[in-house]
C-alpha positions in Angstrom: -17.9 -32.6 -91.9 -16.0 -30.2 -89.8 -12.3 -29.6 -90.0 -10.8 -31.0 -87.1 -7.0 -29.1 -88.5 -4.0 -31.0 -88.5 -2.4 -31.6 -84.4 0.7 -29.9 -83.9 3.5 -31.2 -82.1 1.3 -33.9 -81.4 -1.9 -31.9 -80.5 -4.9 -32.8 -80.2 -8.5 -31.3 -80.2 -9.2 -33.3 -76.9 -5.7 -31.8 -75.4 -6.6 -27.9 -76.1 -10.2 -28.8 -74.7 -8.4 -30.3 -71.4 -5.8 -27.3 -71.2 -9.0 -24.1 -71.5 -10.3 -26.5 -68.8 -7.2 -26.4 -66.1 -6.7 -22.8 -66.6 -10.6 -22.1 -66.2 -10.2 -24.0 -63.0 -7.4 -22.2 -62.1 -9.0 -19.2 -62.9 -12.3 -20.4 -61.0 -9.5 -21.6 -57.7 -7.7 -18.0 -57.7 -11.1 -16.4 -57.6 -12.3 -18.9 -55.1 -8.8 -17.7 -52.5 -9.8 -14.3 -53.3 -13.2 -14.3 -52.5 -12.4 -16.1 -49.3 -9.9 -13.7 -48.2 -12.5 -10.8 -48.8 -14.2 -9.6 -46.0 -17.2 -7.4 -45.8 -19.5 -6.1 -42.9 -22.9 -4.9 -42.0 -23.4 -1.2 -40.4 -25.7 -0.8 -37.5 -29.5 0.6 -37.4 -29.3 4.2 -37.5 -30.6 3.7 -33.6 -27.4 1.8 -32.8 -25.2 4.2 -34.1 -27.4 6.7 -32.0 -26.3 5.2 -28.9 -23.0 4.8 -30.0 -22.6 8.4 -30.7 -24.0 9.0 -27.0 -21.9 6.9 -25.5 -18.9 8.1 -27.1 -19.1 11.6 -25.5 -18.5 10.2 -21.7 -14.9 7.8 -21.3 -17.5 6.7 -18.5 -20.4 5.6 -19.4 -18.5 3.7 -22.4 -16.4 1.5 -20.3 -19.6 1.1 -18.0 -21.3 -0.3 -21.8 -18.1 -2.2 -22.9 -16.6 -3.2 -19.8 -19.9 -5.2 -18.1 -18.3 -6.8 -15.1 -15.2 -5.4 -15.4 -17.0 -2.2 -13.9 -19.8 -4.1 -12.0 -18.8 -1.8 -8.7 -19.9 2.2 -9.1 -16.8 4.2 -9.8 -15.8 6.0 -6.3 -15.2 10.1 -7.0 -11.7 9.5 -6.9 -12.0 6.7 -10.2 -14.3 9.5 -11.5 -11.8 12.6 -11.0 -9.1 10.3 -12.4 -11.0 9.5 -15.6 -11.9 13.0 -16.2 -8.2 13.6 -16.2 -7.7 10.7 -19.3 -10.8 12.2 -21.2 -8.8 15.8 -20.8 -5.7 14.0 -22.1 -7.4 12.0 -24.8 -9.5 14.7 -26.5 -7.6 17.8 -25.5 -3.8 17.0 -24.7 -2.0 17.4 -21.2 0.0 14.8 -19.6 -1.3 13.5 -16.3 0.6 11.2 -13.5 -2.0 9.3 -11.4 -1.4 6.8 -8.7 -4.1 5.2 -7.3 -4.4 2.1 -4.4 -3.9 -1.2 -5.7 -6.5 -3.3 -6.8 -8.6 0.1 -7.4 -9.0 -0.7 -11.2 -6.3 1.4 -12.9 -5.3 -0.8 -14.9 -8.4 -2.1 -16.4 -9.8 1.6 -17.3 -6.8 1.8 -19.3 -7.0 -1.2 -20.8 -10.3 -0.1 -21.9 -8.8 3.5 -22.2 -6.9 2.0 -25.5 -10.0 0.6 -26.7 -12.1 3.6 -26.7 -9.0 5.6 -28.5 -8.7 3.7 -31.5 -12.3 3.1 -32.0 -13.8 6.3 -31.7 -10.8 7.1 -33.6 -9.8 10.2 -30.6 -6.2 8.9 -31.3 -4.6 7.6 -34.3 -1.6 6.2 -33.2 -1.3 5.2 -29.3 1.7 3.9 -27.8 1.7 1.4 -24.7 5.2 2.0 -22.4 5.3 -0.5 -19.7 8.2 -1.2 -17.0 8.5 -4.4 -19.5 8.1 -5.1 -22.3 5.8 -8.1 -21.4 3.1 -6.0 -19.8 3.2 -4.0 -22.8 2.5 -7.0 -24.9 -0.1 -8.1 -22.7 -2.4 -4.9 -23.0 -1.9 -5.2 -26.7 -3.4 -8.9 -26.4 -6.1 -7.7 -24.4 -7.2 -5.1 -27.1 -7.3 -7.4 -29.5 -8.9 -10.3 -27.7 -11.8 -7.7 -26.7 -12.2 -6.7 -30.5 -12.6 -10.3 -31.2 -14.6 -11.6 -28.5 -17.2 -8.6 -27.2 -20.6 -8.8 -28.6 -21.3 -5.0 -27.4 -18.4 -4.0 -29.2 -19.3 -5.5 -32.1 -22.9 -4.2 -32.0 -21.5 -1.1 -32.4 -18.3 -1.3 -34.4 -18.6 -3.8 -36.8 -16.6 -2.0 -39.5 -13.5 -3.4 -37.0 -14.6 -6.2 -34.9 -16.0 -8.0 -37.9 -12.5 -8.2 -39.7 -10.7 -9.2 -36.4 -13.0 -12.0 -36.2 -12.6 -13.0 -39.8 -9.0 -13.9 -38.8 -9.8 -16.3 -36.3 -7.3 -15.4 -34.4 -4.4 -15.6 -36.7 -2.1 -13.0 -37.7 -1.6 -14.8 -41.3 -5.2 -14.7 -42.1 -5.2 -10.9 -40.7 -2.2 -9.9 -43.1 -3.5 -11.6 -46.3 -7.5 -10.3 -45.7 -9.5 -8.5 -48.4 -11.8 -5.5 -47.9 -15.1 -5.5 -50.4 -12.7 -3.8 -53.2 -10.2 -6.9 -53.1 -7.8 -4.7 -51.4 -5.8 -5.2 -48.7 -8.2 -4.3 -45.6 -4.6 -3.2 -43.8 -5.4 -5.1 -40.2 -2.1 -6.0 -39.1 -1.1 -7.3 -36.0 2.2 -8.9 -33.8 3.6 -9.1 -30.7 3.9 -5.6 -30.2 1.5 -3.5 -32.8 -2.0 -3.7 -33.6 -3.4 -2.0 -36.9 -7.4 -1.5 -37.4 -8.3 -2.0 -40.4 -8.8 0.5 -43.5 -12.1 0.1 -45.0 -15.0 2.3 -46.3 -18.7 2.3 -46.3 -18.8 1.3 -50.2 -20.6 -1.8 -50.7 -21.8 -2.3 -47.2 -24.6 -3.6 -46.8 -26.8 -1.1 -44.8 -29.4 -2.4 -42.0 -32.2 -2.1 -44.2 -31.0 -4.1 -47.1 -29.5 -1.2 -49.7 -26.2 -1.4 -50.8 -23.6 1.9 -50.7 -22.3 3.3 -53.5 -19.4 4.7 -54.3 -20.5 8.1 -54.5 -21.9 8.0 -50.9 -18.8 6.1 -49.2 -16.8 7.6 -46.9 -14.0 5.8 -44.6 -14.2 5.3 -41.0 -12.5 7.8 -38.6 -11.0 4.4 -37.2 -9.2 3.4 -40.0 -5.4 2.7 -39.7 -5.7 3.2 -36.0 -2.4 1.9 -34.9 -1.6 0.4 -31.0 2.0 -0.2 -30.0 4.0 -1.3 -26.6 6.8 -1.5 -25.9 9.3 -1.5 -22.4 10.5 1.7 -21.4 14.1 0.6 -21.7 13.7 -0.6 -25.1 13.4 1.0 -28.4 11.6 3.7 -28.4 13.0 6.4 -30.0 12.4 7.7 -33.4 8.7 6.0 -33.7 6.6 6.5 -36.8 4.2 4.6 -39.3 3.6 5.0 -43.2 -0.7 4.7 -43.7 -1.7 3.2 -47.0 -2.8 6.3 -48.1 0.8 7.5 -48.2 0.7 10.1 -44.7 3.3 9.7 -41.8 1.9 9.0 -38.4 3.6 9.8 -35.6 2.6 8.6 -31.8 0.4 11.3 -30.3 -0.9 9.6 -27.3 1.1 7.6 -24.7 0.4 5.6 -22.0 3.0 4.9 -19.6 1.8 1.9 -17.6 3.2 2.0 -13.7 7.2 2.6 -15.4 8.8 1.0 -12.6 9.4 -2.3 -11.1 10.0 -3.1 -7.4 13.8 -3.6 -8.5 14.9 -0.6 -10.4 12.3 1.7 -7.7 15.0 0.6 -5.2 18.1 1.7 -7.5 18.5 5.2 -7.5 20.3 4.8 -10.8 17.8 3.4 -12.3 15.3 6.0 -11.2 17.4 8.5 -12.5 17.7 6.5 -16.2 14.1 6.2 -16.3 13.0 9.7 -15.4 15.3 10.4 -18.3 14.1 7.9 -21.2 10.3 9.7 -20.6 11.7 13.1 -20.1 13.5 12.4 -23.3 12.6 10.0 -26.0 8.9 9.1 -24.6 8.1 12.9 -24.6 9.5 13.5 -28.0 7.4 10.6 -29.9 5.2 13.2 -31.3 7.8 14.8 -33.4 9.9 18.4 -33.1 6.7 20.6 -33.6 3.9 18.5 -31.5 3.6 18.3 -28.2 2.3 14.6 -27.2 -0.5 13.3 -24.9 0.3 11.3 -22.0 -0.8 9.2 -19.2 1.3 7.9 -16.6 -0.9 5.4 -14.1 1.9 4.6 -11.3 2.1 3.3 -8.1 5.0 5.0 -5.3 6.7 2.5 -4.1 9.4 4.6 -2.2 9.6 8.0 -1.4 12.2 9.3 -4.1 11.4 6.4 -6.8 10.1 7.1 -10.1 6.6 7.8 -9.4 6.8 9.8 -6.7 9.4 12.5 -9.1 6.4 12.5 -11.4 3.8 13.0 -8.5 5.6 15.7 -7.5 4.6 19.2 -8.6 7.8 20.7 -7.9 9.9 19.0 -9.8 7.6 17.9 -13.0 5.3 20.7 -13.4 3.9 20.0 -16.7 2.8 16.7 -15.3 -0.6 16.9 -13.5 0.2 14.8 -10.7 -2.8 12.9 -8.6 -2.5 10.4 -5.4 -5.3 9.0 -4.7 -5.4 7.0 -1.4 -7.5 4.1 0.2 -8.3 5.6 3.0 -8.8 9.3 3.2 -9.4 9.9 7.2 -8.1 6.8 9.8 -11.0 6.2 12.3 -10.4 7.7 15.9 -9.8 4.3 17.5 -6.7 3.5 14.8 -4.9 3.4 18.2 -7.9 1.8 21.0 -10.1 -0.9 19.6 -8.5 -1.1 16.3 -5.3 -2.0 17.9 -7.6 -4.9 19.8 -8.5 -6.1 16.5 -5.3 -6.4 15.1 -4.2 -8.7 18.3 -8.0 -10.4 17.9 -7.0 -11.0 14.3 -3.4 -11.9 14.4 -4.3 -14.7 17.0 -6.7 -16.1 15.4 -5.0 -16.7 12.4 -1.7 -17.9 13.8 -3.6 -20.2 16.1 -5.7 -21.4 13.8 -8.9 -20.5 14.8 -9.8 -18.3 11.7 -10.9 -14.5 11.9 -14.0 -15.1 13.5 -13.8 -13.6 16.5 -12.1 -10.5 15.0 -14.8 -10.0 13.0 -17.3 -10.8 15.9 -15.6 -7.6 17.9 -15.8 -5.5 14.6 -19.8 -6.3 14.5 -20.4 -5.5 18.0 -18.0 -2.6 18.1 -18.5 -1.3 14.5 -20.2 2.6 15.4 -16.7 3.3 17.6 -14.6 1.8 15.1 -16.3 3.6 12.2 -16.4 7.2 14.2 -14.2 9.9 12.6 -12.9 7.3 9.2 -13.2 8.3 5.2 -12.4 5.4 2.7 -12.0 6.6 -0.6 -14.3 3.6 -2.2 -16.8 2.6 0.2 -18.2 -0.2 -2.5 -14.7 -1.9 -2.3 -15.3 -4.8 0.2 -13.8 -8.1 0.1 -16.4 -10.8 0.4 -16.9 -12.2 3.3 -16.3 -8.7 5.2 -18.3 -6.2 6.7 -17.6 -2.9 5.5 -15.0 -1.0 3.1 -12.9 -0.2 5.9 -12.6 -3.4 7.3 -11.1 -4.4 4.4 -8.7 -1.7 4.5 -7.8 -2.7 8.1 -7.3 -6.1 7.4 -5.3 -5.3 4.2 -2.9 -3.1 6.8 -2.4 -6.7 9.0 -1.7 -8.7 6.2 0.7 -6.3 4.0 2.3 -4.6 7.2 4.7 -1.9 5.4 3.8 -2.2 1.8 0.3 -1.4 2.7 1.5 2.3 2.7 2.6 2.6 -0.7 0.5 -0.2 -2.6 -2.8 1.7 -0.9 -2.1 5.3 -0.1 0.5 5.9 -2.3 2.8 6.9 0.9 5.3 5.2 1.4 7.1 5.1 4.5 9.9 6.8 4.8 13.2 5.0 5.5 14.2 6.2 9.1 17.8 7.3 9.0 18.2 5.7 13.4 20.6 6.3 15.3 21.4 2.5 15.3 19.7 -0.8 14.0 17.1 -2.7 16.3 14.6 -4.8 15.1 12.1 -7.3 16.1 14.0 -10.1 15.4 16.9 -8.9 16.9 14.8 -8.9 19.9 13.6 -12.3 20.2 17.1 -13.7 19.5 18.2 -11.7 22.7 16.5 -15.1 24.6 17.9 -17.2 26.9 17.4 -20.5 26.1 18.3 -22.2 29.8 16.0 -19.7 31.5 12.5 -20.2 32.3 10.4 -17.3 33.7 10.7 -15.7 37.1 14.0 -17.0 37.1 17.6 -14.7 37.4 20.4 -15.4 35.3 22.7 -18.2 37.0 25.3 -16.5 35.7 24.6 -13.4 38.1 26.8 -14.8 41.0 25.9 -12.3 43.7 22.4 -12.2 42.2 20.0 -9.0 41.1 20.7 -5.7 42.7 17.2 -5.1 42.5 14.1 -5.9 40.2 11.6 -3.3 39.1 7.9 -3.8 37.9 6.1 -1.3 36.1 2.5 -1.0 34.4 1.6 0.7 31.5 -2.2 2.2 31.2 -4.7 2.3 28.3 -8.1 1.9 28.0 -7.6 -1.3 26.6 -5.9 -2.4 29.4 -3.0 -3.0 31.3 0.8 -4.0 30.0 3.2 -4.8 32.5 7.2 -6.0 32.9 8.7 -7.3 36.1 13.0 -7.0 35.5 15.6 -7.7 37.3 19.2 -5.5 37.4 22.6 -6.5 38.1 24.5 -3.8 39.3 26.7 -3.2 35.8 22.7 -2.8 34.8 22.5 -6.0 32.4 18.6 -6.8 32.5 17.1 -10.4 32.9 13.0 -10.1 31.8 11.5 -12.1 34.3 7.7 -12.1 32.8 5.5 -9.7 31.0 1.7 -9.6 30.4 -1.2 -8.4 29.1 -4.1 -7.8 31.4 -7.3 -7.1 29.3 -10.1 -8.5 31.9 -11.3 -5.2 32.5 -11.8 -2.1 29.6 -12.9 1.1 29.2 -15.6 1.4 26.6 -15.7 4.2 24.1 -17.6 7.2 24.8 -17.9 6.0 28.6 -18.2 9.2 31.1 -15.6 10.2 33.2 -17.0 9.3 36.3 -17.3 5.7 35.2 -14.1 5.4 33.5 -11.9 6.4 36.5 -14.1 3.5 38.5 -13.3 0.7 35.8 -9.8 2.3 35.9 -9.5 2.0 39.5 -10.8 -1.9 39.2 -8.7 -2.3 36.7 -5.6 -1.5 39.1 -7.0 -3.1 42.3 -7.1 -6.6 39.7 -3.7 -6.4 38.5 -2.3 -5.8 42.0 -2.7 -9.2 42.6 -1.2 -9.5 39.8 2.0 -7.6 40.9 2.0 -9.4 44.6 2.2 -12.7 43.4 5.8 -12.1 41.5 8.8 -13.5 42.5 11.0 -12.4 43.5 8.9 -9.4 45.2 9.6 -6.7 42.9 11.6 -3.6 44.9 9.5 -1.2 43.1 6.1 -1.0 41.2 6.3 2.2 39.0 2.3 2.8 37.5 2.5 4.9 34.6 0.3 8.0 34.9 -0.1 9.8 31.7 -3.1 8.2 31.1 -5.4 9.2 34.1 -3.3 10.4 36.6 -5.9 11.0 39.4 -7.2 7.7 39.7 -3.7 6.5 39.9 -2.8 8.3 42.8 -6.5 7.9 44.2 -5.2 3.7 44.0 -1.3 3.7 45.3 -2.3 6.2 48.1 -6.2 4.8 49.0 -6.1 1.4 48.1 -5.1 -1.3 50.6 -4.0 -3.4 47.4 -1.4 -0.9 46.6 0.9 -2.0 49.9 2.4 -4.9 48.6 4.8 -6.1 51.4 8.4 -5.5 50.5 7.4 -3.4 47.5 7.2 0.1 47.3 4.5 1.1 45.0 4.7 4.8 42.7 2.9 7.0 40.4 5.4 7.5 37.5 4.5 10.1 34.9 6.8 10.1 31.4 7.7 13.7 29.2 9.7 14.0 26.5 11.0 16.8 25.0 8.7 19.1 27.6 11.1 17.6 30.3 12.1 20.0 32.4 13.3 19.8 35.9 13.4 23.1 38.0 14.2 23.8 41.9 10.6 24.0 42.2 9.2 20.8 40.7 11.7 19.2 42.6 10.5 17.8 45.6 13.0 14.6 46.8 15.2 11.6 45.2 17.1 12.8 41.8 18.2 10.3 39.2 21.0 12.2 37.7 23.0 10.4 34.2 25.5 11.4 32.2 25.4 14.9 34.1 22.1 15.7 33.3 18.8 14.8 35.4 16.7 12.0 33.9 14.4 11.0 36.6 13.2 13.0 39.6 10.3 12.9 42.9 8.1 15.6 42.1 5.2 16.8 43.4 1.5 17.0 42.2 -1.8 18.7 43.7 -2.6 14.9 44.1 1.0 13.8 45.9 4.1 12.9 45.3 5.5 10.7 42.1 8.0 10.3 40.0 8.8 12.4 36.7 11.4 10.7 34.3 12.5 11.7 31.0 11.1 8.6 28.6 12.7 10.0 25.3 16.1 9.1 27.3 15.2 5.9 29.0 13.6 4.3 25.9 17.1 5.1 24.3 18.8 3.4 27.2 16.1 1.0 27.1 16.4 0.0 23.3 20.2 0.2 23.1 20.5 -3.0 26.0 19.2 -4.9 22.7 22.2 -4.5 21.3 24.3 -6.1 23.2 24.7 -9.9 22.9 23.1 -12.1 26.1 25.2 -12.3 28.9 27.3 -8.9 28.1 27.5 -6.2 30.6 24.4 -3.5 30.3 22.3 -5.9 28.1 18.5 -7.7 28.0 17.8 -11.0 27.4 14.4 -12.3 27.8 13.3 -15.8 29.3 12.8 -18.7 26.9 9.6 -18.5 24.9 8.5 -17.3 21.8 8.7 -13.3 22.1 7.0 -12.3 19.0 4.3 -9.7 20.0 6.8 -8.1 22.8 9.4 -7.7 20.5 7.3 -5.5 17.7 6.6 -3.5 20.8 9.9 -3.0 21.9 10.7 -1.6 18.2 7.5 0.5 17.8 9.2 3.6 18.4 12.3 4.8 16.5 14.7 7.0 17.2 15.9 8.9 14.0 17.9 11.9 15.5 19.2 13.4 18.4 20.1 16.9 19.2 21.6 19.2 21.4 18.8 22.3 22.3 18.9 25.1 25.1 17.8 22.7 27.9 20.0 19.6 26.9 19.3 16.7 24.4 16.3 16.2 22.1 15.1 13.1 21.5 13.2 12.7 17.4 11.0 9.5 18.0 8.5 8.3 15.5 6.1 5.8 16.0 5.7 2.4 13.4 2.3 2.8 12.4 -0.1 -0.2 13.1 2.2 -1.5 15.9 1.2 -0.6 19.9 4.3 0.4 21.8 3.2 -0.6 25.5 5.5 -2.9 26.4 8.4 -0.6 25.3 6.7 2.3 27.6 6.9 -0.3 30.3 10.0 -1.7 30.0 11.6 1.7 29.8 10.0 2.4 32.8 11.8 -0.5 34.6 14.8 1.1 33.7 14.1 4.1 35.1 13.3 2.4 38.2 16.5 0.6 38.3 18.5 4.1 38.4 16.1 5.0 40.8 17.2 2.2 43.4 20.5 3.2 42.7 22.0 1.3 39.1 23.3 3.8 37.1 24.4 4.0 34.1 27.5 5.4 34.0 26.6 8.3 35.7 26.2 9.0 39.3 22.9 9.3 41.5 22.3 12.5 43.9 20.1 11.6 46.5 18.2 14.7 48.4 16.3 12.8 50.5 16.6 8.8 51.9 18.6 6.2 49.6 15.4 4.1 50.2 11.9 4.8 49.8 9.3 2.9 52.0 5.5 3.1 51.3 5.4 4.5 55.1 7.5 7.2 53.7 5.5 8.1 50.9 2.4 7.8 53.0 3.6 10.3 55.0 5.6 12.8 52.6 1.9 13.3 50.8 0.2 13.9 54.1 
């Protein structure tokens, strides 16, 4: 029989068999965890990796692989010029600034940008700086959700994607995973850094079934690859990573996603602070003896702000500043049937009726408004709409201001005036107990006079009828519009003076069924001054009864009144002449200065309704009048060798009829004798009569 021994401390056979089983089940458990944990992955066909390798040498054609709809559009030459610019920074070093319209994409190609660094291995250590740290975080998570969800990435990288997927999305699965050796594959990811993992070809199973060996491994030249974002106001100085082969990274690429936000592109302070972090800790990631690689996607929201200083050649040199904008060349009827459009448009939508009648007028309309325009990225069209640059005008309504810097990167500048007038101000310059037609009650003697004047485009007519008290305080009585008749693009000059003509013989019906009778009816003609005089000297419809009815013509700074041009009544303010009867090889009209009557014009706005020398308007709503009357903006005013000069600019977008028209009221006031301040030299009669013009212009 065989010895069974005698049990120790109360040992038994059965007791030692049950304890060699718990720790071979241990054993068998631990092995279990560690097998689990290990991951291993299969390398492409050698065809695969073919196409890889081609697709590796163009930043282009790789995000047009990886990206699929992301990139469904073609890539406009501007996208292509841009991305050029990365690939330089990526593979050869240089730091490039690039600002490009909103919704162009920027943001996505570097996105994808990150991806293509740490995989192809261009860049070992790339560092996201965003205006917060949030968005930096968010590029990071994009990365990494890519890695784990594209099938054409993992096609061709499955020595990464494969160990990102094993983690299922956890970073405690992605810190505790196994490579085929039972070492730690290093993938590591948080927050704020994402690690590729560290593996080699040893093990992996190759396409057609053979295992590697150790003596034909080799690592990958992503390994340890090493993605980081941060804010730009956070901590970001001093920046470096230990592999696990024991070498020192240091960032050497840096993307600096759009720096600013709205709020510190407003402070100058924080410009200032900003253009100092990149200057200084940003630029000096790389270590005292590297120079790093950056990238700097932006948008200018100012003139002055962050991005512009980086745009700007001048002051950053070494940064290879681009602006790219949405539209390269504005069609040549920005100002003519664009403008119609925008009223088309802006109607519609504010009535209700939806843009389909704007869009109508493009289709019809569409070789004129096209003529003489350049959009950066024809393929960019919203659906629903026509063509790439409608879509640029309609993102011009809808955005107004920002459209300037969010979509050509130029900003408007912020007019130093002279003073502050505004389109609200305007409207609230109504009269609440007024109705049209009708002068102030408060006027006790009445209006000294009330002046009508027309304003002429080829889109039609815009006209004012005002009335004047003699301390020159202005009551609008009515404005319109009159559109029935246009001239057409292109038409020949024969046939536009004849629409031009109808045009005035319509609207002086118009003009004689105003009350009160206006004293004057001033008919602006800059625009086509022959067929103006051919109407208020031929037409029967120009003799209005009790009205006298003038050709006015407007210069600015080429104002200049001589002993010769002069040829009867002088409108002299503020000792200096500011209207005057001249004479044409056509007759006799008035010339008046309309730098200074739209400043005389636009200053009534300031004072408060009621108040000696200010406008009000009838009740209503005022809104498309009172954009108008603010269209033009005076940001400076000189003394030169002939008198004052007058800097206007115009507000971009915005027609500016009603303001010529109403200026030219004023005028017409101080030519029936209400000054302002000044005093009126008469060479001729006080009072004109259209007897009198009739016969001074034979």
């Amino acid at each position: 029989m065989p010895k069974t021994g005698r049990p120790r401390n109360g040992e038994t056979n059965s007791d030692r068999a049950a304890v060699a089983r718990g720790i071979k089940q241990a054993k068998l458990v631990a092995a279990s965890r560690v097998m689990a944990r290990i991951v291993k992955h299969i390398d492409p066909e050698p065809k695969v990796k073919a196409q890889r390798t081609r697709l590796e040498k163009s930043l282009t054609k790789w995000m047009k692989h990886h990206g699929g709809e992301a990139f469904d559009l073609p890539f406009s030459s501007d996208h292509k010029k841009n991305i050029a610019k990365i690939e330089t920074a990526i593979n050869g070093g240089g730091m490039f600034a690039l600002a490009m319209p909103r919704g162009h994409g920027k943001t996505t190609i570097l996105k994808y940008t990150m991806l293509y660094c740490m995989l192809t291995g261009r860049r070992k250590y790339v560092v996201v700086i965003a205006a917060t740290s949030e968005m930096a975080h968010d590029i990071i998570d994009f990365v990494r959700r890519q890695m784990q969800e594209s099938d054409t990435l993992h096609v061709h990288y499955p020595h990464v994607t494969t160990y990102v997927h094993a983690t299922g999305g956890k970073a405690i699965k992605a810190n505790n995973q196994l490579r085929g050796d039972a070492k730690s594959s290093g993938i590591r990811w948080s927050k704020n850094t994402l690690v590729l993992p560290e593996v080699t070809t040893e093990g992996q199973i190759q396409a057609n079934g053979t295992v590697v060996t150790k003596k034909k491994s080799k690592p990958y030249i992503s390994n340890g690859a090493i993605l980081e974002g941060f804010g730009l106001t956070g901590a970001i100085r001093g920046m470096w990573k230990d592999t696990k082969s024991g070498k020192t990274l240091r960032p050497d690429f840096v993307l600096l996603d759009d720096p600013s936000t709205r709020e510190s592109a407003e402070s100058e302070s924080q410009c200032n602070m900003r253009e100092r972090i990149i200057t200084g800790d940003v630029l000096g990631l790389a270590g005292p003896r590297k120079k790093i690689a950056a990238v700097m996607p932006c948008t200018v929201i100012r003139d002055g702000d962050l991005a512009s200083r980086f745009l700007d050649h001048e002051k950053h040199p070494e940064w290879s500043g681009e602006k790219c904008a949405l539209v390269k060349k504005w069609p040549k009827e920005q100002d003519g049937l664009w403008a119609e459009y925008t009223k088309i448009y802006r109607e519609g939508v504010s009535c209700g009726d939806g843009t389909g009648r704007a869009f109508a007028f493009y289709r019809s309309h569409r070789a004129a408004m096209d003529a003489g325009s350049e959009i950066s990225w024809k393929h960019r069209v919203r659906e629903g709409e026509i063509s790439a640059l409608q879509t640029a005008e309609n993102l011009l309504i809808e955005s107004g201001a920002q459209f300037w810097a969010e979509y050509q990167n130029d900003p408007l500048k912020t007019e130093i005036t002279i003073y502050d007038i505004s389109p609200h101000l305007v409207e609230s310059r109504s009269d609440k107990l007024r109705k049209p037609h009708e002068i102030p009650v408060s006027w006790q003697n009445g209006a000294a006079t009330t002046i009508a004047a027309t304003d002429i485009n080829h889109y039609g007519l815009h006209a004012a009828h005002v009335a004047f008290d003699m301390s020159q305080s202005a009551a609008v009585l009515w404005y319109a519009n009159d559109d029935r008749i246009t001239v057409p693009v292109n038409t020949v000059e024969q046939q536009k003076k004849q629409i031009i003509f109808k045009m005035l013989e319509n609207h002086a019906a118009v003009i004689a069924a105003l009350r009160p009778i206006p004293n004057y009816w001033f008919i602006d003609g800059g625009y086509e001054l022959e067929t103006v005089f051919r109407f208020v000297l031929g037409s029967p419809k120009a003799r209005i009864p009790g009205c006298v009815t003038m050709v006015a013509r407007g210069y600015g700074s080429n104002y200049r009144p001589s002993k010769g041009n002069i040829a009867g009544k002088t409108v002299i303010d503020g000792g200096a002449i500011a209207a005057h009867v001249s004479k044409w090889p056509l007759g006799k009209g008035v010339a008046w200065n309309s730098h200074y009557w739209h400043e005389i014009m636009q200053r009534s706005w300031l004072g408060s309704v009621g108040s000696v020398g200010a406008c009000a308007l009838h009740d209503g709503q005022h809104g498309d009048f009172a954009m108008q009357i603010c269209a033009d903006v005076l940001s400076e005013k000189l003394e030169g060798k002939f008198g004052p000069v007058w800097r206007w600019s115009k507000k971009p977008g915005v027609r500016n009829d009603y303001g010529d028209a109403l200026a030219m009221c004023y005028m017409g006031a101080a030519f029936d004798g209400i000054g302002t301040g000044g005093y009126i030299a008469v060479k001729t009669r006080k009072k004109y009569t259209q007897k009198d013009l009739r016969r001074q212009n034979g």
